[in-house]
Backbone as numpy.savetxt, mean C-alpha at the origin, in Angstrom:
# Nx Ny Nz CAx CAy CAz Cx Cy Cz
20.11 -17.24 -0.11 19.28 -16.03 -0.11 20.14 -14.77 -0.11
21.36 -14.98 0.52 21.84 -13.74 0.54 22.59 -13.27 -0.71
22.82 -13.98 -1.36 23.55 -14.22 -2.81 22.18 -13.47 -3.69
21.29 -14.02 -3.46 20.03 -13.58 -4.40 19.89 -11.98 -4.02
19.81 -11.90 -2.57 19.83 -10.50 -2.23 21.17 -9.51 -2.55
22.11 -9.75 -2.59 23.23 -8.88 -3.17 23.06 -8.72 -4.75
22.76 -9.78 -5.43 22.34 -9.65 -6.84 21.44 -8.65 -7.55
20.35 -8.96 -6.27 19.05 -8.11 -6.55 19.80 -6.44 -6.35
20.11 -6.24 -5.33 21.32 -4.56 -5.02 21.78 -4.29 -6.33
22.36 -5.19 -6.81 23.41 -4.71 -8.43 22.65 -4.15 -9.08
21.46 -5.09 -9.45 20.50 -4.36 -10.34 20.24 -3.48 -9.77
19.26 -3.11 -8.94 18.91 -1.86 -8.32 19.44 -0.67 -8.25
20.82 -0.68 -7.87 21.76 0.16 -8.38 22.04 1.00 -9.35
21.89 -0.22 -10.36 21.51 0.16 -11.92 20.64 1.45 -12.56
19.22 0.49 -12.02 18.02 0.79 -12.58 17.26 1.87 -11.82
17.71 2.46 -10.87 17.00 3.34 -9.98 17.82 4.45 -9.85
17.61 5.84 -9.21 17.96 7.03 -8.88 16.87 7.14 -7.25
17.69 8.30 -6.76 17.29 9.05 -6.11 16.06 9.06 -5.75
14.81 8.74 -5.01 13.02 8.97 -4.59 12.78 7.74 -5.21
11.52 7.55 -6.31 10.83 7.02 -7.13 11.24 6.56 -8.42
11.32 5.74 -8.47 11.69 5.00 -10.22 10.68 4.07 -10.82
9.96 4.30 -11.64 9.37 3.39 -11.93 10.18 3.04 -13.53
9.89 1.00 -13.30 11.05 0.51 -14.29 10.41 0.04 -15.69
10.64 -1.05 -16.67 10.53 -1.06 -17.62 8.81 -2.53 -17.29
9.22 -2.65 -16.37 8.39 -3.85 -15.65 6.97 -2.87 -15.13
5.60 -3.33 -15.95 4.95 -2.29 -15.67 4.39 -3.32 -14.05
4.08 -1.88 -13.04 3.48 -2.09 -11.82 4.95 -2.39 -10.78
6.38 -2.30 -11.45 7.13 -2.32 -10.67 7.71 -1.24 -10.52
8.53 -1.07 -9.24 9.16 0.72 -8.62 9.90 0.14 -7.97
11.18 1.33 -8.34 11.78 1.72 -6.82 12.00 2.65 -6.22
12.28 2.21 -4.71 12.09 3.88 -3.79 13.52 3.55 -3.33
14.53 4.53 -3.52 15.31 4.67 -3.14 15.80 6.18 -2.35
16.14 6.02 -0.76 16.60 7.44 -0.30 17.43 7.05 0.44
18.36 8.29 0.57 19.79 8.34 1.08 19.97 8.77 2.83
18.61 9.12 2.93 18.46 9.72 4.63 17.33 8.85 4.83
16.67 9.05 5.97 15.99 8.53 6.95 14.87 9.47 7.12
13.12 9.50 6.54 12.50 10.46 5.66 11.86 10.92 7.29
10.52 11.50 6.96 9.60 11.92 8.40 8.47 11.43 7.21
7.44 10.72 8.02 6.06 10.28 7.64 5.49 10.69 6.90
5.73 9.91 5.80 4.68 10.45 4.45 3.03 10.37 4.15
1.94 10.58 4.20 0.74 9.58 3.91 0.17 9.49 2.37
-0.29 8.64 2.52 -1.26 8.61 1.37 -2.02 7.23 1.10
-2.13 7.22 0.08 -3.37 5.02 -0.02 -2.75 4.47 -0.91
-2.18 3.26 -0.18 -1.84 2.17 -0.29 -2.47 0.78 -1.59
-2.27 0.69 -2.66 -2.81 0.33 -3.66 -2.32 -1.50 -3.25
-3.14 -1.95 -3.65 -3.13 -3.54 -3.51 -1.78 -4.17 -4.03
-0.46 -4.37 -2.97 0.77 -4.29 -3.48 1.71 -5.40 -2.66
2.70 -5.61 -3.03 3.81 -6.91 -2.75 5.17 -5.53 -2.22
5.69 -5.81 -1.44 6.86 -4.71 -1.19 8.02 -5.47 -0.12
8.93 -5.60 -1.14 10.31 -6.41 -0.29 11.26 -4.92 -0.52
12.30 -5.10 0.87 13.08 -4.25 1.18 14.95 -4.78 1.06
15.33 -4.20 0.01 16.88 -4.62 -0.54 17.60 -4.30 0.52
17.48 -3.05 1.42 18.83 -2.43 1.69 17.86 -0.86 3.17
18.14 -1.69 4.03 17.49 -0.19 5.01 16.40 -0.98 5.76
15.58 0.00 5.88 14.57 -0.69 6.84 12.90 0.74 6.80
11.90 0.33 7.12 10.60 1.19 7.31 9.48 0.68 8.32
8.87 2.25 8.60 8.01 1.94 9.54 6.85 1.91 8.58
5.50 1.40 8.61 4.36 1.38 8.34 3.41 1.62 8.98
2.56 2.58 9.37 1.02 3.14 10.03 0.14 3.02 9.49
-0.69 2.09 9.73 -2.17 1.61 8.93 -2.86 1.54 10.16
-3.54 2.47 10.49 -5.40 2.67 11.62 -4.50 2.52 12.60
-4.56 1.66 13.54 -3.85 1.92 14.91 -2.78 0.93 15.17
-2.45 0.11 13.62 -1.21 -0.59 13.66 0.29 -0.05 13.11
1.20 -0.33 13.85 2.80 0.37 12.94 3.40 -1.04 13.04
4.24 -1.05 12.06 4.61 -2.01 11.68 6.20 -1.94 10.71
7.12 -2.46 11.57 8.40 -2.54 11.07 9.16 -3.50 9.85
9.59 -3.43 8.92 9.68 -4.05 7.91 11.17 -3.39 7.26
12.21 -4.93 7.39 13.16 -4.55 6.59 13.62 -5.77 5.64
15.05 -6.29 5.34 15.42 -7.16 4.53 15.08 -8.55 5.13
14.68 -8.72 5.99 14.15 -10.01 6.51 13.04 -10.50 6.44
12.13 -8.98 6.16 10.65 -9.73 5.60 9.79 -8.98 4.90
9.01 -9.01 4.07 8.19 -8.40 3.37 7.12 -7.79 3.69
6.14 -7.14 2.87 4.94 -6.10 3.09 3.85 -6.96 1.98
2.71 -6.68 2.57 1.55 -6.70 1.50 0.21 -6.60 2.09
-0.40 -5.59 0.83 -1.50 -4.30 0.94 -2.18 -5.48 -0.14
-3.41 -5.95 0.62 -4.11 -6.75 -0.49 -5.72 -5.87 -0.58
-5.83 -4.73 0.21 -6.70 -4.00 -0.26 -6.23 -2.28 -0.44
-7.42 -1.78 -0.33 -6.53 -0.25 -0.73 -6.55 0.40 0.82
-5.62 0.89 1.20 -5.43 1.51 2.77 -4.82 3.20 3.36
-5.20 3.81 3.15 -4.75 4.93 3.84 -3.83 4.85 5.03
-2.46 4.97 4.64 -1.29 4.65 5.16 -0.45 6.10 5.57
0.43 5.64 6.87 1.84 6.65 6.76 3.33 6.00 6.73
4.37 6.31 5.87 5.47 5.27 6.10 6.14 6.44 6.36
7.58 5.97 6.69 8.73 6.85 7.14 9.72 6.08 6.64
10.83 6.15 6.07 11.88 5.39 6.06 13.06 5.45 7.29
13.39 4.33 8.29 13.76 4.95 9.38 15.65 4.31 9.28
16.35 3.56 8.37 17.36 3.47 8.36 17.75 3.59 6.76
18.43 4.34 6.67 19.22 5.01 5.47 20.09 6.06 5.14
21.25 5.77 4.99 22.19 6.39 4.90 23.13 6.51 3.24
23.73 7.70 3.16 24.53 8.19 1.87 25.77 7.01 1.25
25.80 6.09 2.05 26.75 5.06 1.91 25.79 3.67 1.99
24.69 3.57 2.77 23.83 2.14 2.03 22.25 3.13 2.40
21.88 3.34 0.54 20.76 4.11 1.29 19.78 2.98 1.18
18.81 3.56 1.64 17.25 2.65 1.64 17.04 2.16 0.06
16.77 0.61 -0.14 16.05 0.48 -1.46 14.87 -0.39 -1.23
14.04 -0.28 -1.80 12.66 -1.00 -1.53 12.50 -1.02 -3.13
11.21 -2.34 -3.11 11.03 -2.74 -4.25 9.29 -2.75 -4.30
8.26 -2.79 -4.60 7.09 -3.08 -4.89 6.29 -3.33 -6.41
5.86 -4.15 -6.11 5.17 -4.72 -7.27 3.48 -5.13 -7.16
3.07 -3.90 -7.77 1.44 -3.84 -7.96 1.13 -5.41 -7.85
0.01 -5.91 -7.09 -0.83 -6.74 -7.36 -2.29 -7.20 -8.52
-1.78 -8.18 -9.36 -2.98 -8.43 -10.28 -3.88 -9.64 -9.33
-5.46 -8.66 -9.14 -6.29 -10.06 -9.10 -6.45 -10.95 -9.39
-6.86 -10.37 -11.05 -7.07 -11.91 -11.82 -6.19 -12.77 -11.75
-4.48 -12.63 -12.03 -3.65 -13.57 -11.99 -3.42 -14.02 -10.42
-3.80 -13.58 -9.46 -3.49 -13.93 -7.82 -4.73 -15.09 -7.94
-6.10 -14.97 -8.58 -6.89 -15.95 -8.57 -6.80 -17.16 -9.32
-5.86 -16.74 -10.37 -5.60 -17.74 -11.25 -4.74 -18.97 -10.35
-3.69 -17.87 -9.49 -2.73 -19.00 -8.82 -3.18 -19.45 -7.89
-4.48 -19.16 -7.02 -4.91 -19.87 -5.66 -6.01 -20.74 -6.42
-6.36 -20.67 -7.74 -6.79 -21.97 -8.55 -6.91 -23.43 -8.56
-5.28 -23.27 -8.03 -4.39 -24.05 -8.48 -3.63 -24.87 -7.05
-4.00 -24.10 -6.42 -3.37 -24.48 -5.04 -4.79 -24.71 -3.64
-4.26 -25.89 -2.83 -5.16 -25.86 -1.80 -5.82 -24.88 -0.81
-6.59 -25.04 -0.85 -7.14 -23.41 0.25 -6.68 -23.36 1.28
-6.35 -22.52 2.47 -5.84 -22.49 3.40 -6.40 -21.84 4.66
-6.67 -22.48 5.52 -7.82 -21.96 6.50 -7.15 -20.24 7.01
-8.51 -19.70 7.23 -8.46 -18.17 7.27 -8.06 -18.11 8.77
-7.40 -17.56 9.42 -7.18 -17.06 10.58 -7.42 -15.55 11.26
-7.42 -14.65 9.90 -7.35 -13.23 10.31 -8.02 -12.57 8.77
-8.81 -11.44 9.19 -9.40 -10.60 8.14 -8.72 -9.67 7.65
-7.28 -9.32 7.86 -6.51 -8.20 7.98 -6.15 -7.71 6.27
-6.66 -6.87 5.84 -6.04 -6.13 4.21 -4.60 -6.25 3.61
-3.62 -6.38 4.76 -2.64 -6.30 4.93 -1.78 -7.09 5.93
-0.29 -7.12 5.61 0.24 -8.43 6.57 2.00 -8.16 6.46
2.82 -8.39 6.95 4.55 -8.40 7.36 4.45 -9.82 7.76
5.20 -10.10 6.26 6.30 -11.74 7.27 6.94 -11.99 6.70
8.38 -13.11 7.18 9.16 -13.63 7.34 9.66 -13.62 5.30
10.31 -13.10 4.70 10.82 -13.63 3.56 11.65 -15.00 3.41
11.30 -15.49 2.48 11.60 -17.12 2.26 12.89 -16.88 1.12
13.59 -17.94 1.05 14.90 -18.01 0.27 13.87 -18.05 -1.43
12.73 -18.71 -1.31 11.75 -19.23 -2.99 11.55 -17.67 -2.90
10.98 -17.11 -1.88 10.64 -15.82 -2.61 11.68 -14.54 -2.99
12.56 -14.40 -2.20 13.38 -13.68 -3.33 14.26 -14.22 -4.40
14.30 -15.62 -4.49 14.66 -16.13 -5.55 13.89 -15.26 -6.91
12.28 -15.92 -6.79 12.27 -14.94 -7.77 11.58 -13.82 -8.09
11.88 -12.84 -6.73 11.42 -11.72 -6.85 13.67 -11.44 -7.90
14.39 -12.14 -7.66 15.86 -11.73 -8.69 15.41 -11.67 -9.94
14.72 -13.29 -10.40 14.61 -13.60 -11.38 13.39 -12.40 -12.20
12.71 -11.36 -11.82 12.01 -10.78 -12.45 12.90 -9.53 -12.38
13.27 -8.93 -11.32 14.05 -7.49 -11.41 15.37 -8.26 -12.71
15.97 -9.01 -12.83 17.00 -9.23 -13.79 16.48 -9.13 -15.21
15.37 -9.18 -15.54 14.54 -9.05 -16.70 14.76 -7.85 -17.16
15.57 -6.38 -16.11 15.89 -5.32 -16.25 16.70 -5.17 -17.31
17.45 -6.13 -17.15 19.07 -6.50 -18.09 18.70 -6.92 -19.55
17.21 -7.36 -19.71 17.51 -8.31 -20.76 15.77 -7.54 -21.21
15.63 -6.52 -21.60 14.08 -5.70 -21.50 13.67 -6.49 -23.17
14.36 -7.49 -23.74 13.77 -7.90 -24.92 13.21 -9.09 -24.37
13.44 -9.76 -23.03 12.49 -10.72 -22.73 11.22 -10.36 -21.48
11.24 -9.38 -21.52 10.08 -9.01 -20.21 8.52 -9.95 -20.84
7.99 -8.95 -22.34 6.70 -9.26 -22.67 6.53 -10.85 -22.24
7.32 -11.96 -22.55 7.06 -12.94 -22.99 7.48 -14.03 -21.45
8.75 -13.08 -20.29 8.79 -13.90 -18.82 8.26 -13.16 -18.06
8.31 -12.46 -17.72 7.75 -11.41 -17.04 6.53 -11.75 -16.13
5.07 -12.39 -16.93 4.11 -12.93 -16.62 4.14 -14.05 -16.02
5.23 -14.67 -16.30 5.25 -16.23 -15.89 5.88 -15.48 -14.08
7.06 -15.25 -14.58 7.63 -14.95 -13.03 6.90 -14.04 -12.37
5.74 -13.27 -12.38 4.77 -12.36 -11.46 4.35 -13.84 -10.67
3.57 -14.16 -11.29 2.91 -15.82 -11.55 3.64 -16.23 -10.51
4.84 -16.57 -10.17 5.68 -17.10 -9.27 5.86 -16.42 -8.31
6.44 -15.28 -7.99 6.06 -14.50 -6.92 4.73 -14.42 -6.19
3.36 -14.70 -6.88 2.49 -14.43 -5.76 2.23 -15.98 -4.94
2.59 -17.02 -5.96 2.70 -18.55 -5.71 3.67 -18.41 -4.27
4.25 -18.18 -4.51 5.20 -17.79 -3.38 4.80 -16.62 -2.08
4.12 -16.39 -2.61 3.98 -15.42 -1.31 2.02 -15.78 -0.89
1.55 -16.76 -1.33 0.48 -17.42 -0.75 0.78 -18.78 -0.09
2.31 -19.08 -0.69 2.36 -20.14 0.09 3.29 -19.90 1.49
3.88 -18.67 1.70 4.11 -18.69 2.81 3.01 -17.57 3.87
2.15 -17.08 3.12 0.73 -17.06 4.20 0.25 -18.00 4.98
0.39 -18.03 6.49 -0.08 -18.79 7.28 -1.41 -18.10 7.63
-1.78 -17.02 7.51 -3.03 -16.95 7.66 -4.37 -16.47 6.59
-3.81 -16.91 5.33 -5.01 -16.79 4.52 -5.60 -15.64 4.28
-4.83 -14.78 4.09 -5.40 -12.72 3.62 -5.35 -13.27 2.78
-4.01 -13.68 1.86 -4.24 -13.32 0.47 -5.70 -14.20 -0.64
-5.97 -15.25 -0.44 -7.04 -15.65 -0.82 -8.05 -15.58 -0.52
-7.99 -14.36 0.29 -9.04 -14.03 0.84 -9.93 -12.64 -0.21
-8.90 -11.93 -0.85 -9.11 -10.93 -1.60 -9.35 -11.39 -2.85
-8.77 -12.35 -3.74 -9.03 -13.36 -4.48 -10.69 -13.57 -4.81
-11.01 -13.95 -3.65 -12.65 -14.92 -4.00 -13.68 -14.04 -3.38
-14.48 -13.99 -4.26 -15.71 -13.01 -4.45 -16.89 -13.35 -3.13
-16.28 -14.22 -2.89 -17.67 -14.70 -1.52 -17.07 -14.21 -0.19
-15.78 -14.17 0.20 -14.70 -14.17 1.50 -15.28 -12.72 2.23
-15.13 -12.50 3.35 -15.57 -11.73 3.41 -14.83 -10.20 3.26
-13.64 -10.66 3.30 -12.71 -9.37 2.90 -12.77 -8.60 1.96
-13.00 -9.81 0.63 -13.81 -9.33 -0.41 -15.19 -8.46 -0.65
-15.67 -8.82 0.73 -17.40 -7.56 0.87 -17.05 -6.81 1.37
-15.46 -6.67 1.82 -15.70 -5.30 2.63 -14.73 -4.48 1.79
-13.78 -5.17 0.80 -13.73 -4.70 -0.07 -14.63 -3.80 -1.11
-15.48 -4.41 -1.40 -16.37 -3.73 -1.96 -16.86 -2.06 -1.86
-16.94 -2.17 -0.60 -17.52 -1.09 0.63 -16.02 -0.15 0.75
-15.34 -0.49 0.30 -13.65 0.37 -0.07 -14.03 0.76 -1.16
-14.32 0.17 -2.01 -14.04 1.18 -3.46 -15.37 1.77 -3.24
-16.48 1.54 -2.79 -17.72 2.88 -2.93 -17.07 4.21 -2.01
-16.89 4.07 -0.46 -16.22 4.78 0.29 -15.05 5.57 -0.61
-14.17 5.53 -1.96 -13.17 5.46 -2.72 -13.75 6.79 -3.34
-14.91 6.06 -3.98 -15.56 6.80 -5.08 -16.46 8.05 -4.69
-16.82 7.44 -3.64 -17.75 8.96 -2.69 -17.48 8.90 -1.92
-16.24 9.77 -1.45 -15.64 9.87 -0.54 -16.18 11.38 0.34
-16.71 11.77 -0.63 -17.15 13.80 -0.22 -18.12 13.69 0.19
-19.62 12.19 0.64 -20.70 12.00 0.56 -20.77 11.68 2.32
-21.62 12.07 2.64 -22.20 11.24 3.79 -22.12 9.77 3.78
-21.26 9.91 4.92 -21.52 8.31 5.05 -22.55 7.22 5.81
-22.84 6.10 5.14 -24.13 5.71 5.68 -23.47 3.98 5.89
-23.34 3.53 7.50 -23.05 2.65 7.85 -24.03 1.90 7.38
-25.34 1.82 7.47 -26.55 0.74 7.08 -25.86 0.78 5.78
-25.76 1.29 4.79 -25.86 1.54 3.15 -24.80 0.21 3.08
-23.34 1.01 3.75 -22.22 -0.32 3.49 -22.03 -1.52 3.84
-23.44 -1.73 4.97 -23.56 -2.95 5.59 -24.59 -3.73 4.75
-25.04 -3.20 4.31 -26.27 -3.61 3.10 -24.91 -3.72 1.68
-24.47 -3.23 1.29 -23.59 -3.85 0.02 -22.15 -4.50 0.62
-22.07 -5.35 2.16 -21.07 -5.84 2.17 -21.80 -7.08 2.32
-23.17 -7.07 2.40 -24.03 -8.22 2.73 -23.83 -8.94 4.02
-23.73 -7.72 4.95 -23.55 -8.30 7.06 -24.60 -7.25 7.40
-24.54 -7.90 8.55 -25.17 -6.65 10.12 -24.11 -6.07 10.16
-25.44 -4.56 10.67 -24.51 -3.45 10.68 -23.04 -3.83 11.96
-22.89 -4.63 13.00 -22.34 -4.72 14.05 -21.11 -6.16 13.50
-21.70 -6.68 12.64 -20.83 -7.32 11.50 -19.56 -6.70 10.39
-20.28 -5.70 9.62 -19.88 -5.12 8.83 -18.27 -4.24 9.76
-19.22 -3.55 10.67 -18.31 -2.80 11.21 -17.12 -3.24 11.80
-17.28 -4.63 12.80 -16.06 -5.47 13.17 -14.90 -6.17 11.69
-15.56 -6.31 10.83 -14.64 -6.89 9.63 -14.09 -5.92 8.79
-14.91 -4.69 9.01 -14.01 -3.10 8.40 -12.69 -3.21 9.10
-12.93 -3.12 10.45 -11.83 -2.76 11.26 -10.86 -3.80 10.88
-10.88 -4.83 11.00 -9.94 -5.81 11.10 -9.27 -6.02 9.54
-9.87 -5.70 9.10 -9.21 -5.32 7.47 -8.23 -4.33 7.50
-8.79 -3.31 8.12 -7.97 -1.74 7.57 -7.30 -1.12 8.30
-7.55 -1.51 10.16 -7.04 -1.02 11.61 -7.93 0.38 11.27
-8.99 0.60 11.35 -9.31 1.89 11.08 -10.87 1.63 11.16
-11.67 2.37 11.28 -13.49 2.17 11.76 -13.86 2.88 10.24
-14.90 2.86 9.49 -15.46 3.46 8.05 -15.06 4.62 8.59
-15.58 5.56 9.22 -15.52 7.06 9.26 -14.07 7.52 9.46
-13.22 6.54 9.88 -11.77 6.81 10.10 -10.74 6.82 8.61
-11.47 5.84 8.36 -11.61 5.11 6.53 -11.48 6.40 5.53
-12.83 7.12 5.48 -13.42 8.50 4.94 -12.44 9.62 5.07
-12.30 9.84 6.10 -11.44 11.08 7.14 -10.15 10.92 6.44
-9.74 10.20 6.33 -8.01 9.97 5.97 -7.98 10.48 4.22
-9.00 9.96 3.74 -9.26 9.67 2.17 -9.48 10.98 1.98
-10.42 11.79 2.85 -11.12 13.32 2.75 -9.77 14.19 2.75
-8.82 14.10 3.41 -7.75 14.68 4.27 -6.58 14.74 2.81
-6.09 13.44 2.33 -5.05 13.28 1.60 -5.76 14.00 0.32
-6.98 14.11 -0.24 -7.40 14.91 -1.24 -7.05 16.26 -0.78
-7.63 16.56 0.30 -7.63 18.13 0.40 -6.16 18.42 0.00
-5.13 17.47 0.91 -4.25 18.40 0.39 -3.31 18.23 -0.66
-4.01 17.11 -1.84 -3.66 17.62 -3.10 -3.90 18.74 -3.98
-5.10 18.95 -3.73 -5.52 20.42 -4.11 -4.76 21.44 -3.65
-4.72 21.73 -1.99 -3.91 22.86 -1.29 -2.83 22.70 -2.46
-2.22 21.59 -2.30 -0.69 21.72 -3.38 -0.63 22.60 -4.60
-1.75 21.84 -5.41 -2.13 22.42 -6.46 -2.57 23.82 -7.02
-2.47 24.73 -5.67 -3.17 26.19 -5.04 -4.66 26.37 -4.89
-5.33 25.05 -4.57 -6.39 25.48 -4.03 -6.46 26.04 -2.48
-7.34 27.08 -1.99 -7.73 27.47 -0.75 -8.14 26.50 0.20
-7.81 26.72 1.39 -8.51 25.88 2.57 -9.75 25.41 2.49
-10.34 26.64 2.35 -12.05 26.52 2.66 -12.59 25.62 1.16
-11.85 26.06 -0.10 -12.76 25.73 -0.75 -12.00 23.98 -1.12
-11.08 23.41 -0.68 -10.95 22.76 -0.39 -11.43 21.28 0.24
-11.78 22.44 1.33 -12.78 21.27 2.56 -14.02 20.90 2.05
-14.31 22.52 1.68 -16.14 21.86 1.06 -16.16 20.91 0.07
-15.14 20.99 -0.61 -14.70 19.58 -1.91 -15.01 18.74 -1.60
-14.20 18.29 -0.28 -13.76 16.56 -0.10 -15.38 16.37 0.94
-16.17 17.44 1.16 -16.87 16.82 2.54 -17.30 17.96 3.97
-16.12 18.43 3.80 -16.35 19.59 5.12 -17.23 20.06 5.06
-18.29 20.41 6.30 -18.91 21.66 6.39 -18.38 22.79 7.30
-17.24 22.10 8.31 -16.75 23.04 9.24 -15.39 23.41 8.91
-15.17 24.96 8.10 -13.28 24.90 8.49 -12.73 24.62 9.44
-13.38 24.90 10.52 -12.65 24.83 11.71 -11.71 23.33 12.29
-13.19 22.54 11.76 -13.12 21.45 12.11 -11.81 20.55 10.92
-12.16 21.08 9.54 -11.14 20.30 8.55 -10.15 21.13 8.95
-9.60 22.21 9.66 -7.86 22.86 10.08 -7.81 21.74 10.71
-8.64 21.60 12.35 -8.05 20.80 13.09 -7.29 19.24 12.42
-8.65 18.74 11.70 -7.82 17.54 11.83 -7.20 17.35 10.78
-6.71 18.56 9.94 -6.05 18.28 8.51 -4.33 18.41 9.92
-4.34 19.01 10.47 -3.16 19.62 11.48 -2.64 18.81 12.19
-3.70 17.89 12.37 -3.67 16.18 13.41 -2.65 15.31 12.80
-3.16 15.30 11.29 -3.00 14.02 10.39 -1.21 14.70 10.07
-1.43 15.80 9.67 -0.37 16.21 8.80 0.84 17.42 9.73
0.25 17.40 11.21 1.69 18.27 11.20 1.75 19.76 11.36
0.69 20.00 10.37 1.10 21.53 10.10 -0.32 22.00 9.21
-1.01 23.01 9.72 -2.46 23.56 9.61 -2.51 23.79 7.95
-3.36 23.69 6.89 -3.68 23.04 5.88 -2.41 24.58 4.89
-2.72 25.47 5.21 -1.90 26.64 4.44 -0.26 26.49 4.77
-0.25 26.54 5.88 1.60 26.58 5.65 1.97 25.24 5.37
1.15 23.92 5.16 1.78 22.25 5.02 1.69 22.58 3.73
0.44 23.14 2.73 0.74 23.39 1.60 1.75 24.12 0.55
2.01 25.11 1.72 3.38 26.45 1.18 4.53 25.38 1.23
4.81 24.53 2.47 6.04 23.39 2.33 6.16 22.40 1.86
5.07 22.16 0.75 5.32 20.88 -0.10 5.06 21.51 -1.35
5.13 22.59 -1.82 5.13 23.00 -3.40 6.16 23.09 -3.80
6.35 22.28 -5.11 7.18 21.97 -5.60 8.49 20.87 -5.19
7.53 20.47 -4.22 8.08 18.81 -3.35 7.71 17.71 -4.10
7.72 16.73 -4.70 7.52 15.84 -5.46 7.26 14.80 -3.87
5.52 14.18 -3.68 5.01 13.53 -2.87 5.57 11.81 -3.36
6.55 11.49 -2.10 6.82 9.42 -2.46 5.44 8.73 -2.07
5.86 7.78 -2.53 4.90 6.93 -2.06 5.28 6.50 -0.86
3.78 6.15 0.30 3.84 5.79 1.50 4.91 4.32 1.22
């Protein structure tokens, strides 16, 4: 493994710069930084994320969660997140790797393989990296070298990576997002409406009625998915819009009323909570900041 992991560095090396790289491998990136960042937020897209070189914290609802070259990340729904990168330096900086998740092909591969009893409802999960799985999480970043065979391996080795990373799930998230009946999958559902009307009143009966539970149902399997309650869900989603706009030079006020607000008062406070710094001067200090990914 460690041979695979120094290999994987060469490339990386290569193929990446400074922040964000995205490579020739579509749905793959790298984040590479030379310091040790302060808490970024934003939502978390249904994703695989092994760490080359450094180490990160992860904040999802009321869980943090440490993750470096010893074990991996994965976001099997969409999550309103904060990361930090907390070891990295100008001589071994931070490299991280992530690779978007495909449904269809994650269903194709639990097809194929025995089911595995569910233990936990959680969206998301940190464990242990296996010598099979960065084997060929190499064998796809090396595809870097050789960009006339991606179209044609590329698919096969995704294919292998998630094979690999369902078979060292001991507790059954990932096929859980997979199959349309599970229940992660209904509360999935109730993510992308919450997604889509996010500026709307929210109506616990409504999402408990399209996750197909009681309302006292619905609400316990939100949480345990996301570390976060629906309205906590909303709030975060309401929050990271506003202050794309602020960026963009929109105003506070007209801002808030965008995503949802009826109270400025109330969207300063908790834009100030989330972020640090009251919605006008966090906006004056990130223009012309290029936002990483959590």
């Amino acid at each position: 493994m460690h041979d695979d992991l120094n290999r994987l560095l060469s490339i990386a090396h290569r193929h990446s710069a400074e922040g964000q790289t995205e490579t020739a491998l579509e749905g793959v990136r790298f984040n590479r930084m030379s310091e040790p960042t302060a808490p970024v937020a934003g939502v978390l897209e249904p994703m695989f994320c092994v760490i080359l070189q450094g180490a990160k914290l992860v904040t999802i609802g009321d869980s943090t969660m440490r993750y470096d070259t010893s074990s991996y990340f994965v976001a099997s729904v969409e999550l309103p997140a904060s990361g930090c990168i907390c070891d990295a330096t100008p001589d071994r900086p931070y490299i991280g790797l992530s690779m978007a998740i495909d449904r269809e092909l994650l269903a194709a591969v639990l097809a194929e393989v025995p089911p595995r009893p569910v233990s936990r409802d959680a969206g998301f999960l940190v464990n242990p990296v296996t010598p099979g799985l960065i084997g060929s999480v190499r064998r796809l970043v090396e595809l870097l070298d050789t960009p006339e065979d991606i179209a044609v391996l590329a698919p096969m080795v995704r294919r292998e990576i998630l094979y690999r990373l369902v078979q060292s799930d001991e507790t059954g998230t990932l096929q859980q997002i997979a199959r349309k009946d599970s229940r992660l999958s209904r509360v999935h559902r109730t993510i992308h409406w919450i997604r889509t009307n996010f500026a709307e009143p929210l109506s616990i009966d409504r999402l408990a009625e399209l996750a197909g539970m009681s309302r006292a149902s619905f609400h316990r399997h939100f949480k345990a998915a996301t570390a976060m309650s629906p309205l906590q869900y909303q709030k975060a989603l309401r929050l990271q819009e506003a202050r794309r706009m602020l960026i963009g030079e929109a105003d506070a006020q007209g801002a808030a009323h965008r995503v949802g607000y009826e109270s400025a008062s109330q969207f300063s406070r908790e834009y100030s909570r989330m972020f640090g710094l009251p919605p006008a001067r966090d906006a004056e200090r990130l223009r012309g900041v290029p936002l990483v990914q959590v």
